[in-house]
Structure formats: structure tokens, C-alpha cells
C-alpha positions in Angstrom: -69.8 64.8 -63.4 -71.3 61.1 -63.8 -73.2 60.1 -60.5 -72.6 56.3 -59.6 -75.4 54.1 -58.6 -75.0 51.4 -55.7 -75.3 48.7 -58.5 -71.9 49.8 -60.4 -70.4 50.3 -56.9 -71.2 47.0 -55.8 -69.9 45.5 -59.3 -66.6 46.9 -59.0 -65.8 46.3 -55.4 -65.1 42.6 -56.1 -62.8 43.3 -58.6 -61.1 45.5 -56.3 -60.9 42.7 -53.6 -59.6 40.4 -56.1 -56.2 42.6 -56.8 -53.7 42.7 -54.5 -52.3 44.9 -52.4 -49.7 47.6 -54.0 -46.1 46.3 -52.6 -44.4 48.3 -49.9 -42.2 51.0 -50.6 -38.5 50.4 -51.1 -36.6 51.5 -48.6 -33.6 53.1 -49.1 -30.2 52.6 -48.8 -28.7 54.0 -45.3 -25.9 56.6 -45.8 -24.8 55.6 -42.9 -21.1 54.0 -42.9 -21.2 50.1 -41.8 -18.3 49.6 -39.2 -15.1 47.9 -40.5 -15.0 44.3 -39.7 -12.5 43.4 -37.2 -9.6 40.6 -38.6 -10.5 37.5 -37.8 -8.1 36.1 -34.9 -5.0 34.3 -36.3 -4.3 30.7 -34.9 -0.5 30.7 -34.5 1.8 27.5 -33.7 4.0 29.4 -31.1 4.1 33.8 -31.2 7.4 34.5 -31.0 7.8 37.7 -33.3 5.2 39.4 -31.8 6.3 39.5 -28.0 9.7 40.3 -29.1 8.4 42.9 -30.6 6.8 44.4 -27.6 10.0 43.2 -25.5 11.7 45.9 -27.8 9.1 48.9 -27.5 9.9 48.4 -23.2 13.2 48.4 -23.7 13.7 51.2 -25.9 10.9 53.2 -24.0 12.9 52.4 -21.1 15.9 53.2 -22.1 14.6 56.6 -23.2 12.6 57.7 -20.1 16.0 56.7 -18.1 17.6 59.7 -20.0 15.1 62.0 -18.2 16.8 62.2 -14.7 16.5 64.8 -12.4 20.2 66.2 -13.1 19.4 66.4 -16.5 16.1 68.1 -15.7 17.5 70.3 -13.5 20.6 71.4 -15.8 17.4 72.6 -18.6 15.5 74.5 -16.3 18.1 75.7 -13.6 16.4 78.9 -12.5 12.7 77.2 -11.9 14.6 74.3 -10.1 16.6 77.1 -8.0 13.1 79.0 -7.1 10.8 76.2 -7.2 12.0 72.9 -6.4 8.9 70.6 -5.8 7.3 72.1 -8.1 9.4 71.4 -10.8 9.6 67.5 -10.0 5.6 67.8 -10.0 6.1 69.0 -13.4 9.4 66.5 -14.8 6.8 63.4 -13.3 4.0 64.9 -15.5 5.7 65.5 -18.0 7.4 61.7 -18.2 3.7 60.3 -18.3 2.5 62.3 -20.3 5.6 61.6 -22.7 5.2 57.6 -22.2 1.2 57.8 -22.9 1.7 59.6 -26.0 5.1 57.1 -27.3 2.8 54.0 -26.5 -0.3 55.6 -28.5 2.0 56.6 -31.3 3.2 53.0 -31.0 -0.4 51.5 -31.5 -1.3 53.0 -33.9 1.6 52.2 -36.4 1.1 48.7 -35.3 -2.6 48.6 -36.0 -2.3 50.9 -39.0 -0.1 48.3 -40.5 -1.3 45.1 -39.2 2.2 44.1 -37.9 1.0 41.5 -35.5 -1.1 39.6 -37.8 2.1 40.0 -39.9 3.9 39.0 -37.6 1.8 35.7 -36.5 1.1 34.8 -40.3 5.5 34.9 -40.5 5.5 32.4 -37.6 3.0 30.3 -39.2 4.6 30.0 -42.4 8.1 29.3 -40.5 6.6 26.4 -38.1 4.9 24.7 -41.4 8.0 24.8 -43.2 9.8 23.1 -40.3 6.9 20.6 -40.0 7.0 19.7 -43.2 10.3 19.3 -43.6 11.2 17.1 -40.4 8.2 15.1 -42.0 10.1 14.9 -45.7 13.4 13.7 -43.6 11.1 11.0 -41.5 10.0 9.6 -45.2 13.3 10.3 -46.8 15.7 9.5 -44.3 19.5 11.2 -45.6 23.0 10.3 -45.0 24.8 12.1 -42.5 27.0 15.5 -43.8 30.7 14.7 -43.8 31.0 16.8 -40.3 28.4 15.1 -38.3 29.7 12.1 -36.2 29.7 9.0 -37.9 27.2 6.4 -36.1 28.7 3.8 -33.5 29.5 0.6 -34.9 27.2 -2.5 -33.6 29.0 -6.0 -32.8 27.9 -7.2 -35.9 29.2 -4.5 -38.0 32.4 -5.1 -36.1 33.0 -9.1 -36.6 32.5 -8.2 -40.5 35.0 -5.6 -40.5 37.8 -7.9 -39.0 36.8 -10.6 -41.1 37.7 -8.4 -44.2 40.9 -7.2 -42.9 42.4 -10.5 -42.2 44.6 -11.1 -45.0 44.5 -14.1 -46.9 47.4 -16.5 -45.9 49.5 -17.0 -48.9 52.8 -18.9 -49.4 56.1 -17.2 -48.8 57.4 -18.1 -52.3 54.1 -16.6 -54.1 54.4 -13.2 -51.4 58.2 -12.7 -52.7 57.5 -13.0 -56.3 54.3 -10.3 -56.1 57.0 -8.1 -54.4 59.8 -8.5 -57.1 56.7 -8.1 -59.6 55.2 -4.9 -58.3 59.0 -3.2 -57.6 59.6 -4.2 -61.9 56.4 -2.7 -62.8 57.3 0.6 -60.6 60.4 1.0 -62.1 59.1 0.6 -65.6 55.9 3.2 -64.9 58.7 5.7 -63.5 61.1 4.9 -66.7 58.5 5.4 -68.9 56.2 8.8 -67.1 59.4 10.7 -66.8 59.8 13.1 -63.5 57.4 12.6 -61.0 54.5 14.9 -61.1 54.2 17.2 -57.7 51.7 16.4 -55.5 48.4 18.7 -55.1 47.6 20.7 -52.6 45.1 18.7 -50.8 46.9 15.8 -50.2 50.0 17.6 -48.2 49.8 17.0 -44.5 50.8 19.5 -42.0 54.1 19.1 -42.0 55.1 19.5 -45.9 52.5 22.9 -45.7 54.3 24.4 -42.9 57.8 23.3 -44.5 56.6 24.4 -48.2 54.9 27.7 -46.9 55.3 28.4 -43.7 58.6 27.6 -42.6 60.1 30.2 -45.7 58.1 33.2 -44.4 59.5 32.2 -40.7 63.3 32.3 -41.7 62.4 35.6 -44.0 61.0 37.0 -40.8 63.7 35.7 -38.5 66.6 37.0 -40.9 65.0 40.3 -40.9 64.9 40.2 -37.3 68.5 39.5 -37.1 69.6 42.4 -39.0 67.8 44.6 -37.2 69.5 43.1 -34.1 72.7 43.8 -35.7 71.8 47.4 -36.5 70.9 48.5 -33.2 73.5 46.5 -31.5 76.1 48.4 -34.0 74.5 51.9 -32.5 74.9 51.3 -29.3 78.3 50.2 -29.8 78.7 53.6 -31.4 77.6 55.3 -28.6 79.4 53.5 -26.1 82.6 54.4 -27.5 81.3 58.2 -27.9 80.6 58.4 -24.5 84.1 56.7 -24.0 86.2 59.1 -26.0 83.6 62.4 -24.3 84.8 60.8 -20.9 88.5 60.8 -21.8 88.2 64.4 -23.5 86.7 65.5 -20.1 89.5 63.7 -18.1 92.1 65.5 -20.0 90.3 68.7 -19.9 90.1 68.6 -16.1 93.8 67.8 -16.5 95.2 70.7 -17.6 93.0 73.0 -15.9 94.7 71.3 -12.9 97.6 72.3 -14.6 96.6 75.7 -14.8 95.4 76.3 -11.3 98.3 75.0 -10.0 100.7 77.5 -12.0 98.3 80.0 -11.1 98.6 79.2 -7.3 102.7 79.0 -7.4 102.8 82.9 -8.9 100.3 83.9 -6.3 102.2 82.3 -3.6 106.1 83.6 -5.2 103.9 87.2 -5.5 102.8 86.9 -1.4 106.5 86.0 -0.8 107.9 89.3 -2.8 105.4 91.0 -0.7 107.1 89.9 2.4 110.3 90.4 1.9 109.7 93.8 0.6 107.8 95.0 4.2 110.8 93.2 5.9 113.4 95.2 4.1 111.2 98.2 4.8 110.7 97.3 8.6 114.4 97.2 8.6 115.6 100.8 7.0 112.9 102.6 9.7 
């Protein structure tokens, strides 16, 4: 082993002054997991998918509990209602929030699990800016009204032009009778020279030729059909009408002769009581 003097110490302690310092140990990375950042809140124009959303979770919840009444109850578990009465509604009231806690947890967590309000709000958004935009694209680009709106009220102005162009100009009597003769001529010739007249389409029927051309056939279809059937039953009842007539008659005549009958019956039993007499009488008289 070399032995160090205090000169070659104090030499090399300058040098050792003069580096510097070793740099801190890395430290590393933390297994730990970082918590999950929370979605950032969602400005929305109006929520109105959301609460409806919830509005239908109450009313279904509702609507379910209501189905848990005490008849019902008490139908499932008839012997423990029997024995134990308050006990059992202890248990049905427990048992109803216990059943509600565990539907609304359920509830939260598919909604959370699949981020259907932010869903939801980003829908709302993205309907209100379309609406936005558009009422802004009709205030630059104002349209003509559909064919079914109301057509806007006329102003006076709009009104003084509109008579002015339906005044007719004032023309001679001589020149009006010519045009006449003129336009008859040339309607003659255009009907001489087109042949038959073509039928008219559809859309320019009124009312009254549709219900004549399609209504008005199936009407007097329907009405003939109805009148035979009139006829037919009318002609059965007649039939039975005179059957009951001739069963009546038949029945008369039966009665009839067993009038008849009765009374030949009752003149033999009478001439019978009468032999009867006169043979006692004749006996009477030989004793």
C-alpha cells in the first residue's frame, strides 16, 4: 500500500472542489394508477334529452313498484301473511327499497358506463346549432312562401295596381264584334283541322265531373245491388207469408172435420144411452 503525504492530499482536494456534484438519483416511475380524469362539463343551449330521460326512469320505476301492492304480496306469501301479518309488511317495505336502491344504482351505472348524458347534451347541441344556423341562412336568404302557407295581405298600393290592370281597355263596338266573329272562325278551323277533342286530364276535373266520372258509377253499382237484395228478401217473406197462410187454412180444415168427427161420435153415444133406456123400461115393465 502507497502512503499519501499531506502535500498530494492537499493537491488533489482542489480538483475535487472544482467537479461537481454527482446528479441525484432518478426516481422512478410510480406504479401507482393516476385517477381517470373526470369529462369536462358540457355547455348545452337548452337539456332537453337528458331530463326526459330521467322523467322516463320515474315513470317506469313507478309504474313497476305500483305492481308490488299488498294483495299481490299477500297472494305470494299467504301462509306468512296468515301467521305473521306486520311482519310481513316490515318485510314487503324492505324489500321495495331495497328493490328501488338497487334499479337506480343499476340505472347509474349504465348511464355513466356509457356516457349517455354527455351524449345526450352533445345531441341537443348539435340540434340547436342547426336550428341557429339555419333561421340565420333564411334571415340572409329570405324564400318564397310554400304553395300551402297563406299568401301575404295585399297593401293599398298593391291594390290600386291590380285594378288598374284589370280594367279593360275601351274599344269600339265595331272592332269588339269583328275579334268575336275572328276568334269563333279560327275555333272552328283548329277543331276541323285537330279532329275529336282530346279528353281532359285528370287534374283539371272539378268535383263534380270526378264524382260523376268515378263516383257516381260505383254509387248506382252499389244501389242496384242493394235493390236486388231488397227484392230477394222481400220475395221470401212473401213466401212465408202465404206458407203460414195455406198452414192456417190446413189447420182450420183439420179442426173441421175433427168437429165432424166428435159430433158423429157424440150422436152414437147419445142413440146408444137412448137404447139403453128403453131397454130398462121394457124390462121395468115385464116385472
Amino acid at each position: 500500500m502507497t502512503r499519501t503525504t499531506r502535500r498530494s492530499v492537499d493537491k488533489d482536494r482542489p480538483k475535487a472542489e472544482e467537479m461537481p456534484p454527482p446528479p441525484p438519483p432518478a426516481a422512478k416511475p410510480s406504479t401507482a394508477t393516476l385517477p381517470e380524469q373526470s369529462e369536462a362539463p358540457i355547455t348545452v343551449h337548452k337539456r332537453i334529452r337528458a331530463p326526459l330521460l330521467d322523467k322516463v326512469f320515474e315513470r317506469s320505476l313507478k309504474a313497476s313498484l305500483s305492481g308490488i301492492t299488498p294483495e299481490a304480496w299477500n297472494k305470494c306469501f299467504p301462509t306468512p301473511t296468515a301467521r305473521r301479518p306486520e311482519q310481513m309488511k316490515e318485510v314487503r317495505k324492505k324489500f321495495c327499497e331495497i328493490y328501488e336502491l338497487n334499479v337506480r344504482k343499476n340505472f347509474q351505472d349504465i348511464v355513466s358506463s356509457r356516457k349517455l348524458l354527455a351524449s345526450l347534451d352533445n345531441l341537443d347541441i348539435l340540434i340547436s346549432e342547426a336550428h341557429s344556423r339555419k333561421d340565420q341562412y333564411l334571415k340572409e336568404n329570405p324564400q318564397a312562401p310554400l304553395p300551402m302557407d297563406p299568401p301575404p295581405k295585399p297593401t293599398p298600393v298593391d291594390k290600386e295596381k291590380e285594378a288598374e290592370k284589370q280594367k279593360p281597355e275601351e274599344k269600339p263596338i265595331e272592332a269588339s264584334l269583328a275579334e268575336e266573329k275572328d276568334t269563333k272562325k279560327s275555333d272552328v278551323e283548329a277543331k276541323e283541322r285537330s279532329g275529336p277533342p282530346l279528353p281532359i286530364p285528370i287534374h283539371e276535373l272539378k268535383a263534380e265531373d270526378l264524382y260523376m266520372s268515378h263516383l257516381y258509377p260505383i254509387l248506382q253499382l252499389q244501389s242496384s245491388r242493394l235493390e236486388s237484395l231488397k227484392q230477394a228478401q222481400q220475395a221470401s217473406i212473401d213466401i212465408l207469408i202465404k206458407r203460414r197462410k195455406e198452414q192456417q187454412a190446413e189447420i182450420k180444415e183439420l179442426i173441421a172435420t175433427l168437429e165432424k168427427r166428435l159430433r158423429v161420435v157424440d150422436e152414437a153415444a147419445e142413440g146408444v144411452k137412448e137404447i139403453l133406456e128403453m131397454d130398462g123400461d121394457e124390462e121395468m115393465t115385464e116385472v
